[in-house]
N, C-alpha and C positions, 0 to 999 in steps of 0.2 A: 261296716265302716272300718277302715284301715287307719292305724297309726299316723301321725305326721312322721315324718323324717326328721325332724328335729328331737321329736318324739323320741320315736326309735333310739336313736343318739344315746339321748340322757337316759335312757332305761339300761343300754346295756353299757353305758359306762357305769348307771348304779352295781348293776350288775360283778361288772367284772373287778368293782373295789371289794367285793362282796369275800370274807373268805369262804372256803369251801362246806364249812359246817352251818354257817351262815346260809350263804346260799340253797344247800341239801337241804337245812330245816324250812325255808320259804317255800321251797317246789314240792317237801309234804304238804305244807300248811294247802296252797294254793291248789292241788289236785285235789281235793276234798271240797271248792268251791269253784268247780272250773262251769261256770253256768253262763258266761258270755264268750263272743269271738276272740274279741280283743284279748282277754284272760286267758283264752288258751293260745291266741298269738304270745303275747308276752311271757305264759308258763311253756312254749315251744323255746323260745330265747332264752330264758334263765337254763333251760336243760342244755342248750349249745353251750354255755359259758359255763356251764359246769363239768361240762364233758371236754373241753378247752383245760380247764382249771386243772382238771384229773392228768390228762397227758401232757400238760405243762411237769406236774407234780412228776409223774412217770420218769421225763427224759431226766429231770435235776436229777433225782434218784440215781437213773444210771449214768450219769456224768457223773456224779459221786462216787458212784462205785468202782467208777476206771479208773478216779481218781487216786483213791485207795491203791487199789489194787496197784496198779505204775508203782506208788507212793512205797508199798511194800516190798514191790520187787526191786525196787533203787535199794530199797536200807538193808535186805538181803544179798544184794550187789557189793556193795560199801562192806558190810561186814564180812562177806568173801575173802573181799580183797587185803581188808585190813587184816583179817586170820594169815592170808599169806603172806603179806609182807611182816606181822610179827616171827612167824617160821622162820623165814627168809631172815631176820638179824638174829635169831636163836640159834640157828644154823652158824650163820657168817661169828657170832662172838663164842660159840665153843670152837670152830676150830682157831680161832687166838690165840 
């Protein structure tokens, strides 16, 4: 016997409010009691929402991290620039 489709729905929207350590502890708990279809239908879909959740987690990571990164290269730019343009009127007011 399969799920309804409405079913389905509200499982893996529970699911996916779920956070990740939420989640992880539920798909230990429930592999320890996987003794009907349906149980292992729905411990199959909590493991996609989790595995969603992870590479969710993954990209922000590295969108953070170019973020950064960019972020550091601008303020290393900036203070380049700004090193030369102080030279640059150090220079310009001794010869005055």
């Amino acid at each position: 016997m399969h799920p309804e489709p409405d079913d389905l729905k509200i499982l893996i929207s529970k699911y996916r409010t779920m956070g990740i350590e939420e989640l992880k502890s539920n798909i230990d708990d429930w592999e320890g009691k996987d003794d009907s279809f349906i149980q292992l239908e729905n411990l199959d879909i909590a493991k996609n929402e989790l595995e969603l959740k992870y590479k969710e987690r993954q990209e922000q990571i590295e969108l953070l991290t170019k973020s950064l990164t960019s972020s550091s290269r601008f303020r290393r730019w900036i203070s380049s620039v700004k090193a030369v343009i102080k030279q640059f009127i150090k220079l310009k007011n001794q010869k005055q």
